[in-house]
N, CA, C and O atoms as a printed pandas DataFrame, in Angstrom:
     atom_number atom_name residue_name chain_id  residue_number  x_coord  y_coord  z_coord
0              1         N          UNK        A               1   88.230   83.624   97.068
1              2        CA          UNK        A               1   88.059   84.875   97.759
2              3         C          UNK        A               1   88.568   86.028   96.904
3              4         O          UNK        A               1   89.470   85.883   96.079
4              5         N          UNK        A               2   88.026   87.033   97.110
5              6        CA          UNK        A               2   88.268   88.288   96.054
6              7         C          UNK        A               2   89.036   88.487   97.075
7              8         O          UNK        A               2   88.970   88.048   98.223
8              9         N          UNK        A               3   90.283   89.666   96.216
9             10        CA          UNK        A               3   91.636   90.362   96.932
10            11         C          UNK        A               3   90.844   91.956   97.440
11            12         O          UNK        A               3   89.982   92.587   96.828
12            13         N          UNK        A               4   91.277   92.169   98.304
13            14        CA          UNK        A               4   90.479   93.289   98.567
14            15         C          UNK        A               4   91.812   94.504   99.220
15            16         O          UNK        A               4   91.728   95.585   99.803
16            17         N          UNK        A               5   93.105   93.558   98.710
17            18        CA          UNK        A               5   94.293   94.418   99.583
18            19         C          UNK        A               5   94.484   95.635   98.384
19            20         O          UNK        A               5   94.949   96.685   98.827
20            21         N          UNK        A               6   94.192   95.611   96.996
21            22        CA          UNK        A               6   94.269   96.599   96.228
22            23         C          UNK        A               6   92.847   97.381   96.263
23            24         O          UNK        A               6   92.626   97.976   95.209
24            25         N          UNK        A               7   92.220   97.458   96.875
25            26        CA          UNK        A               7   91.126   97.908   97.085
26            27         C          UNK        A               7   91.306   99.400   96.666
27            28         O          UNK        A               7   90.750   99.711   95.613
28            29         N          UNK        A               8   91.981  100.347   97.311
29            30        CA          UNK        A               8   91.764  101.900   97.141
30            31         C          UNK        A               8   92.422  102.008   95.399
31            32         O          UNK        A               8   92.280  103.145   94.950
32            33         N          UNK        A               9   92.736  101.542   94.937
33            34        CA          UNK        A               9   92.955  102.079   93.412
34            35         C          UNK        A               9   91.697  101.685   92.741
35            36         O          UNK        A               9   91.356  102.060   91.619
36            37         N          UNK        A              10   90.994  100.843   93.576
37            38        CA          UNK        A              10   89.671  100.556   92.719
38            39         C          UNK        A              10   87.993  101.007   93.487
39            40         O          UNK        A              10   86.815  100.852   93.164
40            41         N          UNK        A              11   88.390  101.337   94.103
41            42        CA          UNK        A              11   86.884  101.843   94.807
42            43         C          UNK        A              11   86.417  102.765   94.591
43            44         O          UNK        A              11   86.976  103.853   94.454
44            45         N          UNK        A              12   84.697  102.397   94.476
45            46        CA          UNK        A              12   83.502  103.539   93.576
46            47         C          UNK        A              12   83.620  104.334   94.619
47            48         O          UNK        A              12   83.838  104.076   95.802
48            49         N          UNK        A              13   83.356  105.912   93.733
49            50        CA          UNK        A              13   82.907  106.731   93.991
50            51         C          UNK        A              13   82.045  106.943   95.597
51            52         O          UNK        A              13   82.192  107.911   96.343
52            53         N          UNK        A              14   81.351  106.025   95.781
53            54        CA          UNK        A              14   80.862  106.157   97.172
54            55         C          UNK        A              14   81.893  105.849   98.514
55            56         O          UNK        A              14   82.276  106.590   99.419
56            57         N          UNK        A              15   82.096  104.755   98.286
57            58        CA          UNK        A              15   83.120  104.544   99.106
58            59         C          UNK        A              15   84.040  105.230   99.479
59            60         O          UNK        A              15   84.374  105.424  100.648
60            61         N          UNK        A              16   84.925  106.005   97.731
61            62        CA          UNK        A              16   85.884  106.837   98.561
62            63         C          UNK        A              16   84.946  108.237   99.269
63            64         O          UNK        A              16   85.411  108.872  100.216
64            65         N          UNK        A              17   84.197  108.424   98.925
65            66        CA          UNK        A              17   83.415  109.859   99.510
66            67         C          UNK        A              17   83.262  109.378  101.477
67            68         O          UNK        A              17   83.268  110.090  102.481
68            69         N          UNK        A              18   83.166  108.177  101.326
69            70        CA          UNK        A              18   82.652  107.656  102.768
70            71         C          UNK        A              18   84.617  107.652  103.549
71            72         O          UNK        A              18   84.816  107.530  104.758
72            73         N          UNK        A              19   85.539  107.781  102.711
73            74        CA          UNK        A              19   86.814  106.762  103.234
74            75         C          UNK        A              19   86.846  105.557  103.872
75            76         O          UNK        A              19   87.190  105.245  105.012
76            77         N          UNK        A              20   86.273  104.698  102.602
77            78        CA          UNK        A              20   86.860  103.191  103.498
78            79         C          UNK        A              20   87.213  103.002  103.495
79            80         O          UNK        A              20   87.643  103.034  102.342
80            81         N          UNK        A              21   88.145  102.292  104.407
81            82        CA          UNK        A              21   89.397  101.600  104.335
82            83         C          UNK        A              21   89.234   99.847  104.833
83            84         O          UNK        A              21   88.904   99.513  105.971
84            85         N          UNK        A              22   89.471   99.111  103.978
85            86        CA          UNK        A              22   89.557   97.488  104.323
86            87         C          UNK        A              22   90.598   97.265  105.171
87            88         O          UNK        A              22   91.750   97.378  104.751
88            89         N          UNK        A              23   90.345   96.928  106.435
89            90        CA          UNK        A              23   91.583   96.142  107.656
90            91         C          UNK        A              23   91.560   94.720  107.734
91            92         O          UNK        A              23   92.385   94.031  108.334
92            93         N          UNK        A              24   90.305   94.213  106.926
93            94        CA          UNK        A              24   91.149   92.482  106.770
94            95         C          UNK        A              24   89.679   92.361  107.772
95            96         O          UNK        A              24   88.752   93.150  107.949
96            97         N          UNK        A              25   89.981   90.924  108.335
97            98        CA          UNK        A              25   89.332   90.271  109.184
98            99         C          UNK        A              25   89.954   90.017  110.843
99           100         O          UNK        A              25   91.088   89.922  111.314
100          101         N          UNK        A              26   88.983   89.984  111.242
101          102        CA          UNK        A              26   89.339   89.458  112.735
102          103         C          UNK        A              26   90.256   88.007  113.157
103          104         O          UNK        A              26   90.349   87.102  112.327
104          105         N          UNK        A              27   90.822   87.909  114.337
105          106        CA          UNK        A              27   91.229   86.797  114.529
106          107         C          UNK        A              27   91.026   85.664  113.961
107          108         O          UNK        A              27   91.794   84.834  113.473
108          109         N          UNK        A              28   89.188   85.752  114.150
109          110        CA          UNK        A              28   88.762   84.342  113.789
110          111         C          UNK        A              28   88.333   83.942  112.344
111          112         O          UNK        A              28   87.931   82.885  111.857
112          113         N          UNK        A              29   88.611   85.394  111.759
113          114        CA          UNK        A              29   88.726   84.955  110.253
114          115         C          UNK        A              29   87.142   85.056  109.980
115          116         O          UNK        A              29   86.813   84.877  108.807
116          117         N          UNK        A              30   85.997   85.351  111.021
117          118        CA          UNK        A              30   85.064   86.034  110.225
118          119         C          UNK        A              30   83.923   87.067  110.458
119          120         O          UNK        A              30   82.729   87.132  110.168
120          121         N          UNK        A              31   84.888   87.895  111.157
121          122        CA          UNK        A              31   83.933   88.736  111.072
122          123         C          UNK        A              31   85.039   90.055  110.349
123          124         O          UNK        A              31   86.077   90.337  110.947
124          125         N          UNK        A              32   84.669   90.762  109.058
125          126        CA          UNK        A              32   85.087   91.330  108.271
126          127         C          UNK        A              32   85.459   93.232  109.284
127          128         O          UNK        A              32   84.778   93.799  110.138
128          129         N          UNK        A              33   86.350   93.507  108.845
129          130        CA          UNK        A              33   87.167   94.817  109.370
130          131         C          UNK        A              33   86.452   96.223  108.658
131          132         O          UNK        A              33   86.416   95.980  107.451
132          133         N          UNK        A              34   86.099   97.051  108.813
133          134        CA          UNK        A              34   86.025   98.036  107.795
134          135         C          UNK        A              34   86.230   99.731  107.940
135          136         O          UNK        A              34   85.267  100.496  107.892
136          137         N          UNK        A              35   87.054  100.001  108.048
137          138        CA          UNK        A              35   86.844  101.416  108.635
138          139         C          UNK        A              35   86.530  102.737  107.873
139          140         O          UNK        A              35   87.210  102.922  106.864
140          141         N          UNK        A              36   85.598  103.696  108.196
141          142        CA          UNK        A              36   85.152  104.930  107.242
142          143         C          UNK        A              36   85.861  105.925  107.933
143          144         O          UNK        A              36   86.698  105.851  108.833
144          145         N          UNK        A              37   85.122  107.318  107.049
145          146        CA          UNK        A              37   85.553  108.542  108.000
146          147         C          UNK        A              37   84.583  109.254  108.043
147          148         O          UNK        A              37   84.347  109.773  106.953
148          149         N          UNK        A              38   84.022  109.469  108.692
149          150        CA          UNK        A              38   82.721  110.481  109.351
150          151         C          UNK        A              38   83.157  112.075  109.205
151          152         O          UNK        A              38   83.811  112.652  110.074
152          153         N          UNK        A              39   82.747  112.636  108.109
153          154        CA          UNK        A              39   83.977  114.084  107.589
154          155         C          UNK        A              39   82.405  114.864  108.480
155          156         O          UNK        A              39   81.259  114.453  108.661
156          157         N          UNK        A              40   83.129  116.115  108.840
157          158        CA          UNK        A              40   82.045  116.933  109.012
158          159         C          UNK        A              40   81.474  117.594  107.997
159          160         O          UNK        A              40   81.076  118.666  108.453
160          161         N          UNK        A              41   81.217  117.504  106.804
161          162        CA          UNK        A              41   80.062  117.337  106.003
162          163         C          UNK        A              41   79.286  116.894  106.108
163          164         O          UNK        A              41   78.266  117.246  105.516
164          165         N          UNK        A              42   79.344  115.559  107.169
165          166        CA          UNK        A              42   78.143  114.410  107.185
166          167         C          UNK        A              42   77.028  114.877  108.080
167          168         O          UNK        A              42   75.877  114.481  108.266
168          169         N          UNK        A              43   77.995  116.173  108.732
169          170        CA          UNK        A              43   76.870  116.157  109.881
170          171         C          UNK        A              43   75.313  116.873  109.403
171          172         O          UNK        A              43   74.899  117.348  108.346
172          173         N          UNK        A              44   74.775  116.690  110.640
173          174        CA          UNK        A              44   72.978  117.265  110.795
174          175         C          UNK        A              44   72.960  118.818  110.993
175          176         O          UNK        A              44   74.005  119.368  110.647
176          177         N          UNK        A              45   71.939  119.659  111.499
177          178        CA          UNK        A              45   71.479  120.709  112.013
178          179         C          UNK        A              45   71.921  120.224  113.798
179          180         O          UNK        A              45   71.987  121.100  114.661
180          181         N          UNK        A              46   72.154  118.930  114.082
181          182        CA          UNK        A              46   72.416  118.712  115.563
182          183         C          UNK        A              46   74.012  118.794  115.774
183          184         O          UNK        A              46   74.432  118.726  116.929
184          185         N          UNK        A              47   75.033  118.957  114.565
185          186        CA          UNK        A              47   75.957  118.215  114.871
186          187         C          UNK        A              47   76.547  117.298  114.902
187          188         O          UNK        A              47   77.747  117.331  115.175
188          189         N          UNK        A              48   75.887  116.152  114.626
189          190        CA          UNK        A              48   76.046  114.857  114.536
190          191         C          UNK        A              48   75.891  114.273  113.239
191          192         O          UNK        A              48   75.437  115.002  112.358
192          193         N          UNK        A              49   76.322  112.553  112.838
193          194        CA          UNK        A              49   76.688  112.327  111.654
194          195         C          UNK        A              49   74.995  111.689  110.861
195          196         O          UNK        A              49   74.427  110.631  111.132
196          197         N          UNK        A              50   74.553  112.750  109.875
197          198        CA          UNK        A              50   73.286  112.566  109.434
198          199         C          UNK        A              50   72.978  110.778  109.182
199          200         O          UNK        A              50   73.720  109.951  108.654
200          201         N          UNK        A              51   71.940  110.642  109.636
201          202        CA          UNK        A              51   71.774  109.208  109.255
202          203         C          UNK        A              51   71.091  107.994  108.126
203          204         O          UNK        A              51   70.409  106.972  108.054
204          205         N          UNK        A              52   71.909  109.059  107.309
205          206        CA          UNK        A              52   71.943  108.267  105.913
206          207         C          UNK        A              52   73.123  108.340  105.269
207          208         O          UNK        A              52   73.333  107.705  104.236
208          209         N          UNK        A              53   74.207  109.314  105.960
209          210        CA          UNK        A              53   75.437  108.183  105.586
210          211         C          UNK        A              53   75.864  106.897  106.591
211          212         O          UNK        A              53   76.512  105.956  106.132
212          213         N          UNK        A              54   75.443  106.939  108.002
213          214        CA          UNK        A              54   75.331  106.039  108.411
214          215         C          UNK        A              54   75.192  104.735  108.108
215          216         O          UNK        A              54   75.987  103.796  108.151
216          217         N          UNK        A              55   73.493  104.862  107.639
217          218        CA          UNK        A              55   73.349  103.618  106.668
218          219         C          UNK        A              55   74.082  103.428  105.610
219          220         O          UNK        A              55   74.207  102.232  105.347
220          221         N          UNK        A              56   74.892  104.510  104.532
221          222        CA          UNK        A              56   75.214  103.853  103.463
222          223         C          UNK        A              56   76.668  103.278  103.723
223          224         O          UNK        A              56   77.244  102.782  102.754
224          225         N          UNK        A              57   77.253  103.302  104.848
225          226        CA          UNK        A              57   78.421  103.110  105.565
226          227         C          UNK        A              57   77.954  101.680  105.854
227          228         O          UNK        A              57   78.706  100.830  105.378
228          229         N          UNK        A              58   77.085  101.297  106.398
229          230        CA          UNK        A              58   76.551   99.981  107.110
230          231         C          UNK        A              58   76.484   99.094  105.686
231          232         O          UNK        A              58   76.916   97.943  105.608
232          233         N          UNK        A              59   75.761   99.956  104.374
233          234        CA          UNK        A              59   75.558   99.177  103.396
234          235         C          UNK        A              59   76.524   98.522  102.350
235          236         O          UNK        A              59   76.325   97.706  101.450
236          237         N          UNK        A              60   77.885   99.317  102.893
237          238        CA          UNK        A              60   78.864   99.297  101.993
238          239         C          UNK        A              60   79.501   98.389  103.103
239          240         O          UNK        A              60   79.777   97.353  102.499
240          241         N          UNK        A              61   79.909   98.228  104.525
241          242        CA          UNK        A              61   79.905   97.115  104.887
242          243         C          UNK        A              61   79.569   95.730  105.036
243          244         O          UNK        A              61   80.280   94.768  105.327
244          245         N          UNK        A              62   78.226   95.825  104.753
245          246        CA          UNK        A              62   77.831   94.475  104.562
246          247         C          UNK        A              62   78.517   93.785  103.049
247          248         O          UNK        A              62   79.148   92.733  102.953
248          249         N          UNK        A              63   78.161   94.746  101.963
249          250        CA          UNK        A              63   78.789   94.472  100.547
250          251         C          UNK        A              63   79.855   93.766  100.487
251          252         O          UNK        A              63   79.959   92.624  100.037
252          253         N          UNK        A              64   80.825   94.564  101.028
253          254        CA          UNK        A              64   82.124   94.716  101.207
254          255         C          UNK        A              64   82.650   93.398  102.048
255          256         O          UNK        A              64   83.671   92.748  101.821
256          257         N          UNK        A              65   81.789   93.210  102.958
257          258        CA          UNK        A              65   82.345   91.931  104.422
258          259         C          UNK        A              65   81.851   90.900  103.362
259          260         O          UNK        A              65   82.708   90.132  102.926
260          261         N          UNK        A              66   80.688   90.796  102.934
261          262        CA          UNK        A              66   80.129   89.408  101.809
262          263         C          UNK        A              66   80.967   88.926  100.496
263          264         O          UNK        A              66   80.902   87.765  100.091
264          265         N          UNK        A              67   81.918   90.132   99.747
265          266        CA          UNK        A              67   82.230   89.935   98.820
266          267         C          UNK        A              67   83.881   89.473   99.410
267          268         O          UNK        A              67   84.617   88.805   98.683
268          269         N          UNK        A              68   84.196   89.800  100.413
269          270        CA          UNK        A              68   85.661   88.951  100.734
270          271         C          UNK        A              68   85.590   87.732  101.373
271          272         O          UNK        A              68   86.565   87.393  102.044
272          273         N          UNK        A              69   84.506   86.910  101.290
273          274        CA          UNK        A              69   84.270   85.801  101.571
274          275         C          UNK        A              69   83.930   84.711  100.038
275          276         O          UNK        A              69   83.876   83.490   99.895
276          277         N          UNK        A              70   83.778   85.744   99.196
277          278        CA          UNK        A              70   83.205   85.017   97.430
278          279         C          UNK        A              70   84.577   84.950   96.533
279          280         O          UNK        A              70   85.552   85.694   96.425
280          281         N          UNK        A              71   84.079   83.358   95.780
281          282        CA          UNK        A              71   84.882   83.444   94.469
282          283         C          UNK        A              71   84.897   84.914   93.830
283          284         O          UNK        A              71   83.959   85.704   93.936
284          285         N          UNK        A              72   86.129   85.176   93.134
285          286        CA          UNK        A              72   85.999   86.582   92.791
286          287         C          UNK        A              72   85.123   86.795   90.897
287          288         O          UNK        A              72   84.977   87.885   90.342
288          289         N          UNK        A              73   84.751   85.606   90.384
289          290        CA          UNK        A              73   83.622   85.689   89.703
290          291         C          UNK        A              73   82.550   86.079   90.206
291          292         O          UNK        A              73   81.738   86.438   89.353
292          293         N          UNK        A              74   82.190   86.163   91.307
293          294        CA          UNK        A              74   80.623   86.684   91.852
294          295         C          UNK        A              74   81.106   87.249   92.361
295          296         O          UNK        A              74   82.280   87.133   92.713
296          297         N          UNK        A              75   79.798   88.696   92.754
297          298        CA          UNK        A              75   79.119   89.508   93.189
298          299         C          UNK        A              75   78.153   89.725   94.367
299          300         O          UNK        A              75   77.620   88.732   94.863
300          301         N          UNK        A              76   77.942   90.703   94.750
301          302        CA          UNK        A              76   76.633   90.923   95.619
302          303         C          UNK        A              76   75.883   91.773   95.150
303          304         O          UNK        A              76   76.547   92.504   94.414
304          305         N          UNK        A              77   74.370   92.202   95.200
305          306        CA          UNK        A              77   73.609   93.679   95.521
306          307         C          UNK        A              77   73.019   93.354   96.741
307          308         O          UNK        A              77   72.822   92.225   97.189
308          309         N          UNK        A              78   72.611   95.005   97.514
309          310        CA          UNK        A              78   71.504   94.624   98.031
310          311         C          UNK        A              78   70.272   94.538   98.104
311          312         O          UNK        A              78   69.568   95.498   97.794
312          313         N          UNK        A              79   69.839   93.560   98.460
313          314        CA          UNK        A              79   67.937   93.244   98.177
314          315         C          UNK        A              79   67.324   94.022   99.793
315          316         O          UNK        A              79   66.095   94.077   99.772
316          317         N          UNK        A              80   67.820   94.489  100.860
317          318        CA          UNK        A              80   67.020   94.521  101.740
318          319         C          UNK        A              80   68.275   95.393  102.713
319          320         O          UNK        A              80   69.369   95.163  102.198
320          321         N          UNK        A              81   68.377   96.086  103.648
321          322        CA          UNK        A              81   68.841   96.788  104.612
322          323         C          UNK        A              81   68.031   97.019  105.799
323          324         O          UNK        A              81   67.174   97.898  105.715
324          325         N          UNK        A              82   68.155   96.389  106.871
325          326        CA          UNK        A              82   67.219   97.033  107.876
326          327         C          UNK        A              82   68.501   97.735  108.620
327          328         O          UNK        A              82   69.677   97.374  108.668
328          329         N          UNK        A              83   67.812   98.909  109.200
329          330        CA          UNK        A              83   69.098   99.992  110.074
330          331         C          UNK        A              83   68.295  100.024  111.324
331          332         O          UNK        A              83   67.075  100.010  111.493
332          333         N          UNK        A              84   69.187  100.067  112.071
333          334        CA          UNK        A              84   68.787  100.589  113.812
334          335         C          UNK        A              84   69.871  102.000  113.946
335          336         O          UNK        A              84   71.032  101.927  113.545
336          337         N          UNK        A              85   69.390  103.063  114.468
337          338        CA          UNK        A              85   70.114  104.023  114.507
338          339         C          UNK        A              85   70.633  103.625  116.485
339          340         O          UNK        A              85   69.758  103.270  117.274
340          341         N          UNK        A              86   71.250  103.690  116.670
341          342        CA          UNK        A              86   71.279  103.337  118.681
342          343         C          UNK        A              86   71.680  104.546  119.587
343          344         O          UNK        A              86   71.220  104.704  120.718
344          345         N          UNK        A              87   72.941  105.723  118.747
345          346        CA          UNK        A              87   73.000  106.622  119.392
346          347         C          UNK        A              87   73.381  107.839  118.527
347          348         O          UNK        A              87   72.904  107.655  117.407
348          349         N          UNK        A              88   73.861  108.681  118.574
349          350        CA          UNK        A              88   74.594  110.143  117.886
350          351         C          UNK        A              88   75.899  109.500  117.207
351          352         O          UNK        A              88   76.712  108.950  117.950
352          353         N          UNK        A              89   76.120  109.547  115.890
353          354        CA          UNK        A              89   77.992  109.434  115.899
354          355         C          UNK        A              89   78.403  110.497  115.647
355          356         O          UNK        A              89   77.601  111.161  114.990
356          357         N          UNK        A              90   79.474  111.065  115.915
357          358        CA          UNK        A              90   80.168  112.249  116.196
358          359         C          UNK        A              90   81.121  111.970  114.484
359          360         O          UNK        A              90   80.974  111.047  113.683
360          361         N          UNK        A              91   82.103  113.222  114.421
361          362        CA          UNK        A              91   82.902  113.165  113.177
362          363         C          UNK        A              91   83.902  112.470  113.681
363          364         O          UNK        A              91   84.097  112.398  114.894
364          365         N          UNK        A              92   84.723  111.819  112.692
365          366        CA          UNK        A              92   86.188  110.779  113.124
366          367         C          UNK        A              92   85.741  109.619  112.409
367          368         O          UNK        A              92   85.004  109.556  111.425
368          369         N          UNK        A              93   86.508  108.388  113.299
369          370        CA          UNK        A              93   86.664  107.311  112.156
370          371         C          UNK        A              93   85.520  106.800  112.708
371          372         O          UNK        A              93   85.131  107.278  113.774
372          373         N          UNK        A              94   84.746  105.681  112.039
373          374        CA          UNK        A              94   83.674  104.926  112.724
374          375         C          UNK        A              94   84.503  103.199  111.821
375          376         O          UNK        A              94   84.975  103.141  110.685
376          377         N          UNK        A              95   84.437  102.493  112.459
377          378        CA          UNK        A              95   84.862  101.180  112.523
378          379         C          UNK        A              95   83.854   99.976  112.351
379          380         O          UNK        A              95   83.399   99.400  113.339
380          381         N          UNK        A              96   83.456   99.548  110.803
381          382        CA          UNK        A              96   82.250   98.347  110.936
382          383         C          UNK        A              96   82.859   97.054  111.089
383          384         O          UNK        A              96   83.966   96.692  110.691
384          385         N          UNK        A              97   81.931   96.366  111.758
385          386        CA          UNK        A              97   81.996   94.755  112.086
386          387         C          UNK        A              97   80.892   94.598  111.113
387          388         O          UNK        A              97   79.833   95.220  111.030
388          389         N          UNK        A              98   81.586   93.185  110.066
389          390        CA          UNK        A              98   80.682   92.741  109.118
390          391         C          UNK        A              98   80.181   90.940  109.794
391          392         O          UNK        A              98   81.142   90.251  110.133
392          393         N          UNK        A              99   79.632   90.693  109.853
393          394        CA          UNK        A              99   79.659   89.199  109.607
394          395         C          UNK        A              99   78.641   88.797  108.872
395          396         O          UNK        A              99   77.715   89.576  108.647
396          397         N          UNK        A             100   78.644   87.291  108.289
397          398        CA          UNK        A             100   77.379   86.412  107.576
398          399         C          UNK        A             100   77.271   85.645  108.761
399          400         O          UNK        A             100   78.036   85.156  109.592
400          401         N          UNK        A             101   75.651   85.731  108.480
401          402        CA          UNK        A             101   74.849   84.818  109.824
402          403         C          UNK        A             101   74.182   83.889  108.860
403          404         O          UNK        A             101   73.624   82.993  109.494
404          405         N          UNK        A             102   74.016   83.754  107.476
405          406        CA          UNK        A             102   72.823   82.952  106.448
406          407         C          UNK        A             102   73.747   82.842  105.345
407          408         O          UNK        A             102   74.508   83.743  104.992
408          409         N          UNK        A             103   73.623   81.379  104.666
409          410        CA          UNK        A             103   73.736   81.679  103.227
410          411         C          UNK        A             103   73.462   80.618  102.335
411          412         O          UNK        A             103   73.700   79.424  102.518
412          413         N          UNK        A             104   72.913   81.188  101.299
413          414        CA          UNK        A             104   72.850   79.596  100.244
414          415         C          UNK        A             104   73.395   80.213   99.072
415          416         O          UNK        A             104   74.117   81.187   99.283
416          417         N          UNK        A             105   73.200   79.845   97.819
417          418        CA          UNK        A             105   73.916   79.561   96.536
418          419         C          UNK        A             105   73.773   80.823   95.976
419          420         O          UNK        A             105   74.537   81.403   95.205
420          421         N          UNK        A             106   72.316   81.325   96.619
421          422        CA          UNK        A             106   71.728   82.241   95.668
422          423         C          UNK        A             106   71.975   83.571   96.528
423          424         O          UNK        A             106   72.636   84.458   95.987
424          425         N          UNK        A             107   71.537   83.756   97.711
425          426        CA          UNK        A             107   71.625   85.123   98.961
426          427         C          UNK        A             107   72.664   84.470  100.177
427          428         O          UNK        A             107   73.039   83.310  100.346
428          429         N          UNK        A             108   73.046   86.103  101.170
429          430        CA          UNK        A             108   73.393   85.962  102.393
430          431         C          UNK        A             108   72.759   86.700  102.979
431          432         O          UNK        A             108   71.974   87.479  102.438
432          433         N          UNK        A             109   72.967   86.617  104.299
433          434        CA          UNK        A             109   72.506   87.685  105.031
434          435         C          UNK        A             109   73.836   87.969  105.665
435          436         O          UNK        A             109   74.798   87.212  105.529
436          437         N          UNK        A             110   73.866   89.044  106.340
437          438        CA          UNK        A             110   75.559   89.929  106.573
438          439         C          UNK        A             110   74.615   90.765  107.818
439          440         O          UNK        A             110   73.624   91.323  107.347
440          441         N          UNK        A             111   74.783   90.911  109.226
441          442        CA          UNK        A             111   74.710   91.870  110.209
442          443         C          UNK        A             111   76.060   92.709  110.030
443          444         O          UNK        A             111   77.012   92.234  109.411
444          445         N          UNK        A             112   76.079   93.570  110.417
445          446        CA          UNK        A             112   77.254   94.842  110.937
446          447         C          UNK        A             112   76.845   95.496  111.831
447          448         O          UNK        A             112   75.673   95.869  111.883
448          449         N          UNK        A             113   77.529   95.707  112.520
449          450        CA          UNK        A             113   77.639   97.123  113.518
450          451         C          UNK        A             113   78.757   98.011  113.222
451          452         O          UNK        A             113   79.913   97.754  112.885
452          453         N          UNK        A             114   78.070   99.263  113.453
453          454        CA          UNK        A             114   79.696  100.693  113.051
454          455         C          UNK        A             114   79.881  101.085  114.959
455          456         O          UNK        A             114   79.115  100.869  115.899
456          457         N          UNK        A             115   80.952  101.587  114.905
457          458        CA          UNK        A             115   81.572  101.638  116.619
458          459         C          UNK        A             115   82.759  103.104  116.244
459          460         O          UNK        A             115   83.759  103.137  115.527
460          461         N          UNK        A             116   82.212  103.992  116.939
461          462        CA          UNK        A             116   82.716  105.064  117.007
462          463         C          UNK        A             116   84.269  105.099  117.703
463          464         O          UNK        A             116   84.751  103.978  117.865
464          465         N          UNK        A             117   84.727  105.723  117.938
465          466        CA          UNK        A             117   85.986  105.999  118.713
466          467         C          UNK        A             117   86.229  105.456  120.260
467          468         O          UNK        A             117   87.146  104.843  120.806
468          469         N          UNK        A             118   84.892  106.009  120.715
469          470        CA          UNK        A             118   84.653  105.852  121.171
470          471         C          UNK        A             118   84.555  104.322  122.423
471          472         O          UNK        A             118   84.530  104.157  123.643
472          473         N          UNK        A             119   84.531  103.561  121.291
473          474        CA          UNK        A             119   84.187  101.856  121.183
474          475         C          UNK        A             119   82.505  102.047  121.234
475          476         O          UNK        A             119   81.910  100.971  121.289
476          477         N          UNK        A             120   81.862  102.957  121.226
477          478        CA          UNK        A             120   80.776  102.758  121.361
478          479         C          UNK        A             120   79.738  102.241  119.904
479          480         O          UNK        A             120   79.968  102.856  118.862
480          481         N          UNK        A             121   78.675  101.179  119.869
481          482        CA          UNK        A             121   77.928  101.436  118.867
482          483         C          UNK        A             121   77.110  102.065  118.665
483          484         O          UNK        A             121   76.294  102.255  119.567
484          485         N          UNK        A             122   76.918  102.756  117.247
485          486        CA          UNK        A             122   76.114  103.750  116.881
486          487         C          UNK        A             122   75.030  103.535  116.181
487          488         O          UNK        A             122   73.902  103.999  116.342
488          489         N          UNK        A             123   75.570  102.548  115.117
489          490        CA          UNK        A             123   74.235  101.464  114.450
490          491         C          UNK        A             123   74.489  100.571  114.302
491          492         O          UNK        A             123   75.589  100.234  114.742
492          493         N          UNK        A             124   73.631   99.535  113.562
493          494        CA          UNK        A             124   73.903   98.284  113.301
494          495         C          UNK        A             124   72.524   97.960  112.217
495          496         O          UNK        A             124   71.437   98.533  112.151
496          497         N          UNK        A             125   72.868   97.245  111.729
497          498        CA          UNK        A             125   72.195   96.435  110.157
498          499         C          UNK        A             125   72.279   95.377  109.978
499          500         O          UNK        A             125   73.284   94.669  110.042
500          501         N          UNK        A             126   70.898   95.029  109.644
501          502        CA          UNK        A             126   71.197   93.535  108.417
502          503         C          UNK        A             126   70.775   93.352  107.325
503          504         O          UNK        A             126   69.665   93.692  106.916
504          505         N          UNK        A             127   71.778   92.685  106.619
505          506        CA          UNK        A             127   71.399   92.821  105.300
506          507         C          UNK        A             127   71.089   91.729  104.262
507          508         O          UNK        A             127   71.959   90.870  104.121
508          509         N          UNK        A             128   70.104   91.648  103.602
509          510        CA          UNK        A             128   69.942   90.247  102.737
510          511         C          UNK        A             128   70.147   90.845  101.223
511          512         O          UNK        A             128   69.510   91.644  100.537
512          513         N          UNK        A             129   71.437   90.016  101.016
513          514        CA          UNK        A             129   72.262   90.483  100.077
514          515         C          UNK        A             129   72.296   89.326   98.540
515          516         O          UNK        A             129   72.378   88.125   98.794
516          517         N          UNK        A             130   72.243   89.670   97.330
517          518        CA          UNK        A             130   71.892   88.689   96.124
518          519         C          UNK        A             130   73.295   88.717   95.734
519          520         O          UNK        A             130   74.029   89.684   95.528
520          521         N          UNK        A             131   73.674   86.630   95.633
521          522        CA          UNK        A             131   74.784   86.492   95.337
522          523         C          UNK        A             131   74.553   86.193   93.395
523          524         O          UNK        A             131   73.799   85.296   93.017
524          525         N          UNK        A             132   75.275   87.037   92.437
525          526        CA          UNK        A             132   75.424   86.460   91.025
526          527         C          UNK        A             132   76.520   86.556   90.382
527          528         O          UNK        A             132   77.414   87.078   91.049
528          529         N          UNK        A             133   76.813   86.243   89.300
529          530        CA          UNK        A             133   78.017   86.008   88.374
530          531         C          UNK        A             133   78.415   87.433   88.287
531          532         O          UNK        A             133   77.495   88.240   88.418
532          533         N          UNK        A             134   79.840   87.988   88.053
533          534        CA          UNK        A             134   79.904   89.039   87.243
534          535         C          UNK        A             134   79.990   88.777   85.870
535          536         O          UNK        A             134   80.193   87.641   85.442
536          537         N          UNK        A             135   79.810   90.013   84.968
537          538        CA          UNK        A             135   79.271   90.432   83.528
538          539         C          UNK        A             135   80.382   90.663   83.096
539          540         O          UNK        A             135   80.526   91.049   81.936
């Protein structure tokens, strides 16, 4: 398993723009923790958090939930993202649930949902993600 507790001295550029923060895993050890920050920059002409950082929040969760489950020689990209938008997210923290539902040698697949303050969900994704060596 890759260490992911030093995470903020090492996280790209996107991530920190998003503020993620890694909280570990759930009770049961698998469904992955992830929390962002929804800055009001993100927002629309409505107010609300445009929905394409949404997705790249969802995408960096799935990444993120897949790669703390891997030898830390491998990697992920993603090959595929499907997004459901479900309601408005407002600015504040938004909170993803990662899990793997698929996997073989080569791909996973990883669902997430992000959950506003609210407790409410706002989106949710799945993702079929390519497992390889790092370089």
């Amino acid at each position: 398993m890759i260490d992911l507790s030093d995470q903020l001295a090492h996280r790209p550029p996107g991530a920190q723009l998003l503020g993620r923060e890694w909280l570990g895993f759930d009770d049961t050890g698998e469904i992955a923790l992830i929390r962002f920050q929804a800055l009001p920059s993100f927002t629309n002409r409505h107010g609300t958090i445009q929905g394409g950082f949404l997705a790249a929040m969802l995408d960096s969760a799935t990444g993120i939930g897949a790669l703390a489950t891997l030898p830390s020689n491998l990697t992920v990209i993603t090959k595929t993202l499907n997004t459901r938008f479900l309601r408005a997210a407002g600015v504040g923290p938004i909170t993803a649930k990662a899990r793997i539902v698929a996997r073989t040698d080569r791909d996973l697949i990883v669902e997430a949902d992000l959950i506003d303050a609210e407790g409410m969900t706002v989106a949710n994704a799945t993702a079929e993600l390519r497992v390889f060596e790092k370089k």
